[in-house]
N, C-alpha and C positions, 0 to 999 in steps of 0.2 A: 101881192107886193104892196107894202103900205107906205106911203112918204110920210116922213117925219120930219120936223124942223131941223135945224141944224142943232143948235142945242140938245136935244131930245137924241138923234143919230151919234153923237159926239157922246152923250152919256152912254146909252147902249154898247158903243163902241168900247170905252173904256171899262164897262163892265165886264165885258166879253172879257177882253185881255186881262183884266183882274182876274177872270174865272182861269184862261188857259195858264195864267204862270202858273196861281195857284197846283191847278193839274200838275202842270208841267214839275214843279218841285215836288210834291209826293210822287209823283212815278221817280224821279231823281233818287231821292231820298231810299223809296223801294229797291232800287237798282242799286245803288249803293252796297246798300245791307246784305242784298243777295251777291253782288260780285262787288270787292273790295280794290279787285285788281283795275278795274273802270273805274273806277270812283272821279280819280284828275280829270279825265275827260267829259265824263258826264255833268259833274259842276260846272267846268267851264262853258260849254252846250250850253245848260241852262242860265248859265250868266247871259251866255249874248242874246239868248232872247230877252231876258231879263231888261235890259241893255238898250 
């Protein structure tokens, strides 16, 4: 385990979650395409994490 400044933890952090929406809307996006009938639900999903 390494400590990091706050600053430094705080960018990381934000990185991270840059990375998972990212994820997170391509698997949407996928899932979409492949079932159209989900589609309302799964956007909304990914808004609130968005959110």
């Amino acid at each position: 385990m390494i400590i990091l400044p706050d600053c430094w933890s705080m960018n990381m952090v934000n990185g991270w979650m840059m990375v998972m929406v990212t994820s997170i809307r391509r698997n949407t996006a996928a899932t979409e395409a492949r079932t159209p009938v989900n589609a309302t639900s799964n956007t909304s999903s990914s808004k609130i994490v968005i959110a």
